[in-house]
N, C-alpha and C positions, 0 to 999 in steps of 0.2 A: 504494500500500500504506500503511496505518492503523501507526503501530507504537505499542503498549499501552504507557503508563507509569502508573507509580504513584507514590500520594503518603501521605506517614506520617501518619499520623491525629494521631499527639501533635506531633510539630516539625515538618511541611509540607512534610523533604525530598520530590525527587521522582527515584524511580529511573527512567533512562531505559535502555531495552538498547542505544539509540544509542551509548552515551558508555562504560555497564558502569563497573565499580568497579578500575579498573586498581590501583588504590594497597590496594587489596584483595583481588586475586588473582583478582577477575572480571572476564573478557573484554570490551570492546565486542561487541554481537550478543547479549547473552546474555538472553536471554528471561525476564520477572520468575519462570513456573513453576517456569525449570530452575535458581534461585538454591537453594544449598544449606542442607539442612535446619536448619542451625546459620548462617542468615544474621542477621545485626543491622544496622538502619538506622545509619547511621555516624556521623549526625549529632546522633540522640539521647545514645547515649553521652559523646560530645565535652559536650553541653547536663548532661551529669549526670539527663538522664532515666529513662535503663536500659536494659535489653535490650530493645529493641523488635527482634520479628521479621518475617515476613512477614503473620502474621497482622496487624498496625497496620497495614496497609497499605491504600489501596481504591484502582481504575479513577479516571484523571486524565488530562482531555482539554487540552492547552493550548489559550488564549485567545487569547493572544498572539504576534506572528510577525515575525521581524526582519529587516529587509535586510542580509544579509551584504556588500553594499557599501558604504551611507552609514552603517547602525545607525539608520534609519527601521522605529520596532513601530509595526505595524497591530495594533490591541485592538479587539475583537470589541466590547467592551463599547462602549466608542466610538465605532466608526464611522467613516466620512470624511465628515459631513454635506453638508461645503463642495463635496464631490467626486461628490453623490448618492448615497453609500454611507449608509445611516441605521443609526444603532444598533443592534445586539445583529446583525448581519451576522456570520456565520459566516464564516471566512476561506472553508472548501470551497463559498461560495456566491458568491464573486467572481465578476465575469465571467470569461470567457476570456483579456480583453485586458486583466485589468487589470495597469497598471502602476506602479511603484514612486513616488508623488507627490513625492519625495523628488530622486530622480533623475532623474528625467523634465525637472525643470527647471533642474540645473546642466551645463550644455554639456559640461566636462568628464569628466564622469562616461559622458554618452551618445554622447563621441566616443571615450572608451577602451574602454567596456563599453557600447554599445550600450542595447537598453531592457531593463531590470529589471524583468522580469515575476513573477507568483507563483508559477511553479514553484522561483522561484531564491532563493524566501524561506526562512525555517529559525525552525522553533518555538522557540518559548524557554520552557527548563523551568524558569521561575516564573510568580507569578500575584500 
């Protein structure tokens, strides 16, 4: 499953449903549509921007992908050259088997946690 985030057209927050605005009264899970009519980006504000609503807002696909074990990002824009992965690689076009480059090669890592594959990676909402 795809989960839709968005990103502020003026300051570049990105709202995820993943994570929600806890500190603002919305839930993790909460879907950018069902954000309340009187929503404002949190981070405009803060920046002295203004009221940005959901309209500043547009469809934002992360690039970027982190191993929640080592803190190894895989960036699309990048690549793994060394690895035969070439540039502008889409994470969703990995192999099946790929594995974490990162962790694959510290012993300890793949005797505590085994191999670090991409299912076990986690988007990261910047760019």
């Amino acid at each position: 499953m795809t989960v839709k985030r968005y990103k502020c057209k003026v300051c570049g927050y990105i709202y995820s449903p993943l994570r929600g605005e806890p500190a603002h009264g919305i839930p993790e899970g909460t879907a950018f549509e069902d954000l309340p009519d009187d929503y404002v980006c949190p981070l405009c504000g803060v920046q002295g921007k203004g009221k940005v609503g959901t309209w500043g807002f547009e469809p934002w696909t992360p690039t970027k992908y982190i191993c929640p074990v080592c803190g190894y990002i895989y960036d699309e824009k990048r690549g793994e050259p060394h690895n035969g992965i070439p540039a502008g690689t889409r994470f969703e076009d990995l192999p099946d088997d790929y594995i974490c480059p990162v962790c694959q090669m510290d012993d300890k890592i793949r005797k505590d946690y085994g191999k670090i594959r991409k299912e076990g990676f986690k988007p990261l909402d910047t760019d």
